[in-house]
C-alpha atoms as an extended CHARMM CRD file, in Angstrom:
* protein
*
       223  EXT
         1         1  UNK       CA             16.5120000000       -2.9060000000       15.7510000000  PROA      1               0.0000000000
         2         2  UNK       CA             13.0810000000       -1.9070000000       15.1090000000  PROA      2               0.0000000000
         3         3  UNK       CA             10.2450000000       -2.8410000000       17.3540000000  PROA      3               0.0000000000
         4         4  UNK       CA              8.5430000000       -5.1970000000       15.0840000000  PROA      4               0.0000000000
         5         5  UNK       CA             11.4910000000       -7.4230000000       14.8640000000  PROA      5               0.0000000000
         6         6  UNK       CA             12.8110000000       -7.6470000000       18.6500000000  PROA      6               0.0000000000
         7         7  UNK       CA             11.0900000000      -10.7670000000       19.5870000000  PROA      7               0.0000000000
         8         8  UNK       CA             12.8500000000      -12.3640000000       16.8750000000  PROA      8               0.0000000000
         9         9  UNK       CA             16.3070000000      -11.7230000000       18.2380000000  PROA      9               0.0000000000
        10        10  UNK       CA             18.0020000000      -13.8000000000       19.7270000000  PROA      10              0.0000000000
        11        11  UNK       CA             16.1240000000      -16.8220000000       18.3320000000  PROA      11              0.0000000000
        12        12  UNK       CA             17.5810000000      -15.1330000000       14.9170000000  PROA      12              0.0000000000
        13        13  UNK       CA             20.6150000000      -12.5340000000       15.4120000000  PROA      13              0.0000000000
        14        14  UNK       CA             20.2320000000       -9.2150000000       14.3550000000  PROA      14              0.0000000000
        15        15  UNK       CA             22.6170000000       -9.5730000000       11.3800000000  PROA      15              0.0000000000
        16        16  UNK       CA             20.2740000000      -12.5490000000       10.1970000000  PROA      16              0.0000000000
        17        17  UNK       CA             17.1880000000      -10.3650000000       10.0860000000  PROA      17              0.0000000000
        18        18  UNK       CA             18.8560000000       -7.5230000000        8.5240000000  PROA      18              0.0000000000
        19        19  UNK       CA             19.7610000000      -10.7560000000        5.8260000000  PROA      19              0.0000000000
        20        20  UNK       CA             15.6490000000      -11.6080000000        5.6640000000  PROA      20              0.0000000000
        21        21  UNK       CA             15.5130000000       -7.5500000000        4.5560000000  PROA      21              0.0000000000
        22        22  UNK       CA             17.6260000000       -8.2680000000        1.6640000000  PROA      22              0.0000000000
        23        23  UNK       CA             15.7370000000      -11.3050000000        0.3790000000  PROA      23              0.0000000000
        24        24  UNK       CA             13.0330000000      -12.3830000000       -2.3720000000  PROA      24              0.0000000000
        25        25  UNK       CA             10.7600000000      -15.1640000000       -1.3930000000  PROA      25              0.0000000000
        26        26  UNK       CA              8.2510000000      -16.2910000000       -3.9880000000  PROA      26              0.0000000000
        27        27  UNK       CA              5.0200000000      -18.3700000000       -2.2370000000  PROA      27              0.0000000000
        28        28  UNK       CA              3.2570000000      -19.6360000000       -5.2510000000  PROA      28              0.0000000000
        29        29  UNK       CA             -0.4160000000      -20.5800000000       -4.1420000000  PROA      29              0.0000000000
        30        30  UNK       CA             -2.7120000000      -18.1690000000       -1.4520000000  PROA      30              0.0000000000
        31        31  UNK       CA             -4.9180000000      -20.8640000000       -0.4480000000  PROA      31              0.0000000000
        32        32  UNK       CA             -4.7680000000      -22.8440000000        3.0680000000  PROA      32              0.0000000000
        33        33  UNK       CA             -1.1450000000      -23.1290000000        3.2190000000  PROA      33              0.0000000000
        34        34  UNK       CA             -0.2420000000      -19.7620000000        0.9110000000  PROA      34              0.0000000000
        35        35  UNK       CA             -2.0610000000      -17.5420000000        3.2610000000  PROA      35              0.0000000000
        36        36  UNK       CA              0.0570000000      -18.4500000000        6.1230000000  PROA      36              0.0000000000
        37        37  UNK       CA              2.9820000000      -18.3730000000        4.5750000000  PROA      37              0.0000000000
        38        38  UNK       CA              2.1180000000      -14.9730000000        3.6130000000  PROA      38              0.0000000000
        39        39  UNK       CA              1.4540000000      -13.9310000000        7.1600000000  PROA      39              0.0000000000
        40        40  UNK       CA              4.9430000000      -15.7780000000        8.2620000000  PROA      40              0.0000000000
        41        41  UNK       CA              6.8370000000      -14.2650000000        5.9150000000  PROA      41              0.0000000000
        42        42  UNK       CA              5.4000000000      -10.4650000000        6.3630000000  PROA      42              0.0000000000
        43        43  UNK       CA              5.7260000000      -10.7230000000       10.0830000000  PROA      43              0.0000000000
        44        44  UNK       CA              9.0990000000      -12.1770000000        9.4870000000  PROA      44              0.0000000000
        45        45  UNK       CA             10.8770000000       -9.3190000000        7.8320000000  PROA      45              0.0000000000
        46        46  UNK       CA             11.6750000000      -10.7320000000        4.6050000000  PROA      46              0.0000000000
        47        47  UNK       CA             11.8880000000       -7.7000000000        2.3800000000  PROA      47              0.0000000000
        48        48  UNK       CA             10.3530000000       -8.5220000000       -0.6810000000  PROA      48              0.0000000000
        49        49  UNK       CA              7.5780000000      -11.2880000000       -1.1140000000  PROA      49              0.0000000000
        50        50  UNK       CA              5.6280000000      -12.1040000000       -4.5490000000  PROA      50              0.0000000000
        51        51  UNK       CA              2.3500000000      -14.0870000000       -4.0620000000  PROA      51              0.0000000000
        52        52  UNK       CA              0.9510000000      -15.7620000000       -7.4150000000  PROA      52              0.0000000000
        53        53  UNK       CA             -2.7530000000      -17.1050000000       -7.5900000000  PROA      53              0.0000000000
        54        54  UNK       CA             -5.4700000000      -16.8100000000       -9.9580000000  PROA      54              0.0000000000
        55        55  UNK       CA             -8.2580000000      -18.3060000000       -7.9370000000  PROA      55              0.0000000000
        56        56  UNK       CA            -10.9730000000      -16.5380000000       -5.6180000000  PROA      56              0.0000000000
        57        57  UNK       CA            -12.5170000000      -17.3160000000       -2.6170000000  PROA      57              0.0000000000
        58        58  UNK       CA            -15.5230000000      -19.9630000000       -2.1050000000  PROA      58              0.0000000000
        59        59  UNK       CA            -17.7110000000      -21.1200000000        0.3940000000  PROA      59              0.0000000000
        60        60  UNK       CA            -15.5120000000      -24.1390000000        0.6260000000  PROA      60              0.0000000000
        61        61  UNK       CA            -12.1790000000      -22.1710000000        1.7770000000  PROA      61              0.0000000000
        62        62  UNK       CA            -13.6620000000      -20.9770000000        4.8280000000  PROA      62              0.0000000000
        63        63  UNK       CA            -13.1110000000      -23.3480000000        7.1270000000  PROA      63              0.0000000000
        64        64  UNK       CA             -9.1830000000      -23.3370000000        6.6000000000  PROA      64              0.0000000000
        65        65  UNK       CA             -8.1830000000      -20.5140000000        4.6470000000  PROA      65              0.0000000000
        66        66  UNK       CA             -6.2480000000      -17.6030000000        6.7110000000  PROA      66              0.0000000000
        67        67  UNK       CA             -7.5930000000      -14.9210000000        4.2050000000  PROA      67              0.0000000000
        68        68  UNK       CA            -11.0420000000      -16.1070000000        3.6360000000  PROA      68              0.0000000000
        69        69  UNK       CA            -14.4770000000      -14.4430000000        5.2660000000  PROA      69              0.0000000000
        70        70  UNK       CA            -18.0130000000      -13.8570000000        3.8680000000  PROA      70              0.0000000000
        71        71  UNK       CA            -17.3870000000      -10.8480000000        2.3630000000  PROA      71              0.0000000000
        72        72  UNK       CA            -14.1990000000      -11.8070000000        0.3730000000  PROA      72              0.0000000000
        73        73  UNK       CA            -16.0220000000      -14.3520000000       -1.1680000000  PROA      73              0.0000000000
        74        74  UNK       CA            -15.3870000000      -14.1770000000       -5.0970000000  PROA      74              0.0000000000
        75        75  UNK       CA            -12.5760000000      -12.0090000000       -4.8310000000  PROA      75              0.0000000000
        76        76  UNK       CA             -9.0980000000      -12.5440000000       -5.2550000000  PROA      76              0.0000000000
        77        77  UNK       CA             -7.0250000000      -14.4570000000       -3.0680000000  PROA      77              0.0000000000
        78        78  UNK       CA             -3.9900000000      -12.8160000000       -4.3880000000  PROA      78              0.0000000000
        79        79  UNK       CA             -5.1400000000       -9.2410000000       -3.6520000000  PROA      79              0.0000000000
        80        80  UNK       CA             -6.1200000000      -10.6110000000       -0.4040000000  PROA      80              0.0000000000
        81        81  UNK       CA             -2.8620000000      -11.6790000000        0.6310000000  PROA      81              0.0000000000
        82        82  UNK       CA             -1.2010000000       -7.9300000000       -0.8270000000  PROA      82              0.0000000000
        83        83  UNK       CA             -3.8260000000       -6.2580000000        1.6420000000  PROA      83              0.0000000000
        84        84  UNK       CA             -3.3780000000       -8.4200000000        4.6300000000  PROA      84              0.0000000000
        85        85  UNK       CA              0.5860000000       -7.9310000000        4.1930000000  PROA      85              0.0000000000
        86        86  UNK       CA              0.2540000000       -4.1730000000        3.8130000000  PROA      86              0.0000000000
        87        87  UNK       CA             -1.5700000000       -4.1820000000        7.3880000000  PROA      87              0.0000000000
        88        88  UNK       CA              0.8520000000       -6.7580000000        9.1950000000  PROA      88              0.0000000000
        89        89  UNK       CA              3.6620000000       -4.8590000000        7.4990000000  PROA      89              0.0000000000
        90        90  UNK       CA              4.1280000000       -2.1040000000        5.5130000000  PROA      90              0.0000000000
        91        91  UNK       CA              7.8590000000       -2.1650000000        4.7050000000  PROA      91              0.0000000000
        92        92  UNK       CA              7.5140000000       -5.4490000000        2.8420000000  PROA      92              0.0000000000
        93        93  UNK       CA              7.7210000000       -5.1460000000       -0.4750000000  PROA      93              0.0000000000
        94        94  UNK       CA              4.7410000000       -7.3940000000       -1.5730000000  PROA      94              0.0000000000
        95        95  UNK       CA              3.7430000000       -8.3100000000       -5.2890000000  PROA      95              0.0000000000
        96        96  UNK       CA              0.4700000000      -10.0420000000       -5.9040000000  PROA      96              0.0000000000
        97        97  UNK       CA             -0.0560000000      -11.7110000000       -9.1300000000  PROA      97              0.0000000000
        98        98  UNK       CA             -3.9280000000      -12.5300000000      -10.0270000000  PROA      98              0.0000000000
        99        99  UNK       CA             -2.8450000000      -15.7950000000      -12.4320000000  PROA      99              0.0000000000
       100       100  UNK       CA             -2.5260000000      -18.9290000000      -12.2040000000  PROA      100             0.0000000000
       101       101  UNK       CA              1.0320000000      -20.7690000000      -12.1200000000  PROA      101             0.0000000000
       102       102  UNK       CA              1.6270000000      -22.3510000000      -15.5310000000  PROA      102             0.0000000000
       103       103  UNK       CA              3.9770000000      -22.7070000000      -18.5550000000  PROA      103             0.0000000000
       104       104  UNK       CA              3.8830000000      -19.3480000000      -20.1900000000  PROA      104             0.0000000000
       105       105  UNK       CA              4.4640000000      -17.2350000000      -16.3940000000  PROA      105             0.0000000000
       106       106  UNK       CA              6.6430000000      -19.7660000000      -14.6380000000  PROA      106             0.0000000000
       107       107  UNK       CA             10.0660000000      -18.4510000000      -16.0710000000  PROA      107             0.0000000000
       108       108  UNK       CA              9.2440000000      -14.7260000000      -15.2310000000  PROA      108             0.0000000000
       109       109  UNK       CA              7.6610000000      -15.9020000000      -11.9920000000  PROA      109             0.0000000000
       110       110  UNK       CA             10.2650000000      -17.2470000000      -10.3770000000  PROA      110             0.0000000000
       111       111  UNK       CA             13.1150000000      -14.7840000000      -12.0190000000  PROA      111             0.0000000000
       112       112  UNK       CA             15.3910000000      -12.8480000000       -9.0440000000  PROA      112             0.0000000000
       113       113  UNK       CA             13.5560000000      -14.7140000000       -6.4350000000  PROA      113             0.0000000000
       114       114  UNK       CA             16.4510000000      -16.0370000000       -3.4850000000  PROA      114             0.0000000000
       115       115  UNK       CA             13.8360000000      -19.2570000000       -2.4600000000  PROA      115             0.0000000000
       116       116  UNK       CA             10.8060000000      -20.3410000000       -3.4630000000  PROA      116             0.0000000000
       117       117  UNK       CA              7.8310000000      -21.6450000000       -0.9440000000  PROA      117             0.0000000000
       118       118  UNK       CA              4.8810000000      -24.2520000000       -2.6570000000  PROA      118             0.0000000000
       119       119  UNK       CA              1.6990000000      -23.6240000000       -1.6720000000  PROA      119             0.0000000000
       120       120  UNK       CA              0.0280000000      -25.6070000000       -4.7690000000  PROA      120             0.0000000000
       121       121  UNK       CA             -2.8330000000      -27.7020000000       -4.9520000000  PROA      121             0.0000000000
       122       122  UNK       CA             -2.0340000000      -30.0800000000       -7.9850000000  PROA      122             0.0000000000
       123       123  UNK       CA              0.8430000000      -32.0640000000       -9.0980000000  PROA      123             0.0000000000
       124       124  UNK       CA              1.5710000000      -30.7230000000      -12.4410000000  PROA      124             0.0000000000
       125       125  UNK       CA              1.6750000000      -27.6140000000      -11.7330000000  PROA      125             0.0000000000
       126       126  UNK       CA              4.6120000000      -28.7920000000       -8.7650000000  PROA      126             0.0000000000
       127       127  UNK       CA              6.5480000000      -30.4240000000      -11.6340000000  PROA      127             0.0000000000
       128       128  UNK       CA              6.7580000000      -27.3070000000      -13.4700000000  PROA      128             0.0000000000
       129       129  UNK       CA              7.7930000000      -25.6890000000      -11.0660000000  PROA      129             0.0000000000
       130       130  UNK       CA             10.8260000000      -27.9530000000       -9.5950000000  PROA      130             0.0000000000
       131       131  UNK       CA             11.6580000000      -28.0540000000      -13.2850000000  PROA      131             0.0000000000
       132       132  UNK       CA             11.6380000000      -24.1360000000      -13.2590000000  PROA      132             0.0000000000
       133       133  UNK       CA             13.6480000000      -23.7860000000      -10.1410000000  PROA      133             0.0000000000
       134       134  UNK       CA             16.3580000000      -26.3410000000      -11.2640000000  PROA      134             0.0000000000
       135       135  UNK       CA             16.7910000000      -24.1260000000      -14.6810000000  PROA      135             0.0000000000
       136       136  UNK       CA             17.4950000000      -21.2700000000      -12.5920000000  PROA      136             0.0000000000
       137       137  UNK       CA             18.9480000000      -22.7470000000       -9.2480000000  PROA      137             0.0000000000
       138       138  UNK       CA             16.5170000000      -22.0720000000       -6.9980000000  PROA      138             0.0000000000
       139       139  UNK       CA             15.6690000000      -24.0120000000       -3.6530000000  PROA      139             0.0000000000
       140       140  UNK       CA             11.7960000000      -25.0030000000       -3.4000000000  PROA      140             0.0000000000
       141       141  UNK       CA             10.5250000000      -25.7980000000       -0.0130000000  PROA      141             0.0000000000
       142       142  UNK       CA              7.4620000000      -27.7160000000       -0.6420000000  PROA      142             0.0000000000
       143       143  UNK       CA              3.7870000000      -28.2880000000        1.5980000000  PROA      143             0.0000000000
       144       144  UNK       CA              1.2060000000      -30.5380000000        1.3040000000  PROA      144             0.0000000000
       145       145  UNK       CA             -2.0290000000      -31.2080000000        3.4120000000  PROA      145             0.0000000000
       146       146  UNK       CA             -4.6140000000      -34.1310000000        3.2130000000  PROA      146             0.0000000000
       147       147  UNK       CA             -7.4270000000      -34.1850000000        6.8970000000  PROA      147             0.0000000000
       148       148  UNK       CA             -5.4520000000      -34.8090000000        9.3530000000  PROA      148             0.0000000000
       149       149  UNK       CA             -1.6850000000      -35.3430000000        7.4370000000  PROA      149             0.0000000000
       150       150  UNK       CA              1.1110000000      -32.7270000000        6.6350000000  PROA      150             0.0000000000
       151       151  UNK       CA              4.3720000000      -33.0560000000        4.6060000000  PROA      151             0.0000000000
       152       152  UNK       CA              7.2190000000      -30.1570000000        4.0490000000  PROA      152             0.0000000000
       153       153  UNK       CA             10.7990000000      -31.2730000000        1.8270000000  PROA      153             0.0000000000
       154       154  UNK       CA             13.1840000000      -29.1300000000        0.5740000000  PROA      154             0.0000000000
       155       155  UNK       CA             14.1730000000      -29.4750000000       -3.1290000000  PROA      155             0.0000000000
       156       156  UNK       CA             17.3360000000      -28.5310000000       -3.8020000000  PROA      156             0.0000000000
       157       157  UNK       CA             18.1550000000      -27.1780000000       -8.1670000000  PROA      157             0.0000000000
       158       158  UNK       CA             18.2510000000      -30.7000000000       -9.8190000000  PROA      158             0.0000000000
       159       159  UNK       CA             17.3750000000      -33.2670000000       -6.6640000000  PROA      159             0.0000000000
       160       160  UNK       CA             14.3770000000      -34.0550000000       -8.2850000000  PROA      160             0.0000000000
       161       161  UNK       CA             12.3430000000      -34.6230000000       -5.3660000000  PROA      161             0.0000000000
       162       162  UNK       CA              9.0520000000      -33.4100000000       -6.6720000000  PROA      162             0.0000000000
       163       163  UNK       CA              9.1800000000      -36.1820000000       -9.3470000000  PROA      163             0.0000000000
       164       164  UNK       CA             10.4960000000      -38.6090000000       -7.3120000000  PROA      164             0.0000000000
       165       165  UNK       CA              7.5220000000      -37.9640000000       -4.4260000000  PROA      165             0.0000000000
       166       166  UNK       CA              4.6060000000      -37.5010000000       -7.0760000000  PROA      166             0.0000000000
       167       167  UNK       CA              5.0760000000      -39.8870000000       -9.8920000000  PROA      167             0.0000000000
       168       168  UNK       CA              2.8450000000      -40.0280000000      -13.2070000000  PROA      168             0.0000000000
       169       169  UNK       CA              0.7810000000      -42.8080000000      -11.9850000000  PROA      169             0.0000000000
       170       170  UNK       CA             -0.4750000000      -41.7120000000       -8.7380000000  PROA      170             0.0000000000
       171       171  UNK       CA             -4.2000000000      -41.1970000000       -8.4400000000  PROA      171             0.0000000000
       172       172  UNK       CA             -6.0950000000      -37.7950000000       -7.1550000000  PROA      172             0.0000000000
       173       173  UNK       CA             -7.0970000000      -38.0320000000       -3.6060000000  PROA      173             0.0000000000
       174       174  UNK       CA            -10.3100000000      -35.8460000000       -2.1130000000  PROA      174             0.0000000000
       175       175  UNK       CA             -8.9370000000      -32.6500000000       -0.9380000000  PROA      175             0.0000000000
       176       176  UNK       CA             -9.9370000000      -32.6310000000        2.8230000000  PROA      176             0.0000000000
       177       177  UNK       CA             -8.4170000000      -30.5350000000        4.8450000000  PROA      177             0.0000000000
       178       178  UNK       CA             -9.5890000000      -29.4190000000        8.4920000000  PROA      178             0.0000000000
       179       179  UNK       CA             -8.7100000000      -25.8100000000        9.8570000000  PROA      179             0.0000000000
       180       180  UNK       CA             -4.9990000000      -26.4210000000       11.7080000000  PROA      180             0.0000000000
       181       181  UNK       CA             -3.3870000000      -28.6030000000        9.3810000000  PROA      181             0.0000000000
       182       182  UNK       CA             -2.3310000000      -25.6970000000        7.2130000000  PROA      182             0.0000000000
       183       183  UNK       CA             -0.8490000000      -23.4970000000       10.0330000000  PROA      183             0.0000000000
       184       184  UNK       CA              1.0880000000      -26.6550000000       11.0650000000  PROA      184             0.0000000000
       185       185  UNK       CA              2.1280000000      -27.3370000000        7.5890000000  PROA      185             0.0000000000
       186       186  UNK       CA              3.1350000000      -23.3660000000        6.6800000000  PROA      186             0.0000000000
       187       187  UNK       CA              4.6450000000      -23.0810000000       10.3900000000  PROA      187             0.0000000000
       188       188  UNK       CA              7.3440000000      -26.1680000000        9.2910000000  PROA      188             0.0000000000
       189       189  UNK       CA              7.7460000000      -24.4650000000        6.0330000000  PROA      189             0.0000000000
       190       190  UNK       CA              8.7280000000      -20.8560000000        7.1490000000  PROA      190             0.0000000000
       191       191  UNK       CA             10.9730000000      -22.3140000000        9.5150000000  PROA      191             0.0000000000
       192       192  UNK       CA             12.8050000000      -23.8140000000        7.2050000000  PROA      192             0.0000000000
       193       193  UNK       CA             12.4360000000      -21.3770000000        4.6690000000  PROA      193             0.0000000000
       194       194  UNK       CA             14.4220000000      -18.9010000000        7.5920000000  PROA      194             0.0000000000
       195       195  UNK       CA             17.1530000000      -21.1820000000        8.2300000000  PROA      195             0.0000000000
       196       196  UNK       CA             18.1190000000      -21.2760000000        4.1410000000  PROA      196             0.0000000000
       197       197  UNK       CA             17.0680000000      -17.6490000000        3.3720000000  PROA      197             0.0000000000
       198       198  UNK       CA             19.7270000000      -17.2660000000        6.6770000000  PROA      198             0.0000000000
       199       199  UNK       CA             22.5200000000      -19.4460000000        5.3170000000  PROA      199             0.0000000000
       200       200  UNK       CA             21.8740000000      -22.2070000000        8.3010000000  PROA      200             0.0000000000
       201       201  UNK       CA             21.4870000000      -25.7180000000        7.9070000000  PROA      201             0.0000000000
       202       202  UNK       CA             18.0370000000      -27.3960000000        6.5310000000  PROA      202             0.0000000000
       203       203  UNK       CA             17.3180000000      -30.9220000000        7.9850000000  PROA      203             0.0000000000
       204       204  UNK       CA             14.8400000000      -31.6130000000        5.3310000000  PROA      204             0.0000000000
       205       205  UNK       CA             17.3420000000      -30.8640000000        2.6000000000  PROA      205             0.0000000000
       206       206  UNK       CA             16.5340000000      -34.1950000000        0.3500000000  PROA      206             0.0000000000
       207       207  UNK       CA             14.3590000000      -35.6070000000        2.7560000000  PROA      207             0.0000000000
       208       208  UNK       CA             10.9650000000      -35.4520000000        3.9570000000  PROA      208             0.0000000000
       209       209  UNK       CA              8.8530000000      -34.8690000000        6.8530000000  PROA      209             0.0000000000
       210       210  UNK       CA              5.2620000000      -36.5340000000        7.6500000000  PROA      210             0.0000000000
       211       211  UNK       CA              3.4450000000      -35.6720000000       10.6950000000  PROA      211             0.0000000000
       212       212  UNK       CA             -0.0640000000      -36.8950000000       11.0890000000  PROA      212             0.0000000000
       213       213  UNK       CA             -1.9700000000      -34.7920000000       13.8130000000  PROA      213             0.0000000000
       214       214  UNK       CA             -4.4580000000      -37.3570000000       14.6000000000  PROA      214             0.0000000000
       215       215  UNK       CA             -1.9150000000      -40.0600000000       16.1400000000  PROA      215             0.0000000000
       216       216  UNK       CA              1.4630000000      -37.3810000000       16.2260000000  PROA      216             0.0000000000
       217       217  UNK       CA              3.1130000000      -39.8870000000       14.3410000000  PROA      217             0.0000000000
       218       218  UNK       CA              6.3060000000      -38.0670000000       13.0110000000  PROA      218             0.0000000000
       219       219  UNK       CA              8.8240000000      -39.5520000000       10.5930000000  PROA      219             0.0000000000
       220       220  UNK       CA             11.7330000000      -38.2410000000        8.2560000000  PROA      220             0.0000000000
       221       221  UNK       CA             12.2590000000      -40.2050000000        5.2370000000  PROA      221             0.0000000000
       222       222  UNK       CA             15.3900000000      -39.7720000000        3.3270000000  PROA      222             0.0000000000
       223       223  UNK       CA             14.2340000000      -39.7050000000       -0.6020000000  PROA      223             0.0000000000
């Protein structure tokens, strides 16, 4: 077992991280909760990782956004999460895409990818992509942040849940966000993501976690 990986064992066995070499995880969104997941996933050992986002940085990401600084601003978040993941880890075979997720990429996008981890910022664009996934029967685990509030569900091919959680008529809410609700949020998602990219068990499968940081109220609702 290589040195990078020995903390991880026992917690995962050595078999499952020789499993995490073999897989494809596509994180669509390098933002507050994408740029965590990148740097889970890298220092996880998952072999080959594809990071899709046409947005740079702002002045506004800095106060939450793992790949953000000064001198990044106006450059790609993308190509920021392909550097960072060729200094955490080398042997990961990472893909950065500068565009932005939408209905003439999403096919190609998620194509030979074993799971699928949201890291959007807008509700249409998380339609088209549990509509994607369900064409080609892959699992979706999804994030979402608001101040103080997290939420992580799996979406299993055809559950639906994305529709079902976000319907038509809901209005936009102010995107505020302080600095460790999207470690909290990404931590919940890799570990789930590592439990199906290992063949275990998912106890969000159909069902879905809030956690509110301010009063660490925690509930599972089944959907």
């Amino acid at each position: 077992m290589e040195a990078r990986y020995q903390r991880n064992i026992p917690a995962i066995s050595e078999a499952e991280q020789e499993i995490l070499r073999q897989k494809r995880v596509l994180i669509v969104g390098c933002g507050g909760l994408g740029g965590y997941l990148v740097e889970y996933m890298t220092r996880l050992g998952v072999g080959g990782i594809t990071a899709v986002d046409g947005d740079v940085f702002e002045e506004s990401n800095l106060n939450r956004q793992l790949l953000s600084s000064v001198p990044k601003l106006g450059s790609s978040k993308a190509l920021a999460a392909k550097l960072r993941a060729q200094a955490v880890n080398p042997d990961v075979a990472f893909r950065a895409v500068e565009a932005f997720f939408d209905r003439e990429n999403a096919d190609a996008l998620v194509q030979g990818h074993d799971l699928v981890l949201d890291a959007l910022d807008n509700i249409p664009a998380r339609w088209l992509l549990e509509d994607v996934c369900a064409r080609q029967s892959v699992s979706i685990v999804h994030g979402a942040i608001h101040g103080w509030s997290a939420q992580v569900l799996v979406s299993k091919p055809g559950s639906g849940l994305l529709h079902r959680l976000y319907p038509k008529d809901v209005p936009p809410v102010n995107k505020s966000s302080l600095p460790f609700t999207p470690p909290f949020c990404a931590a919940v998602q890799a570990a789930e993501a590592t439990k199906l990219l290992c063949g275990r068990s998912t106890e969000l499968s159909g069902k879905l976690l809030m956690a509110d940081l301010r009063s660490l109220d925690w509930n599972i609702l089944d959907l």
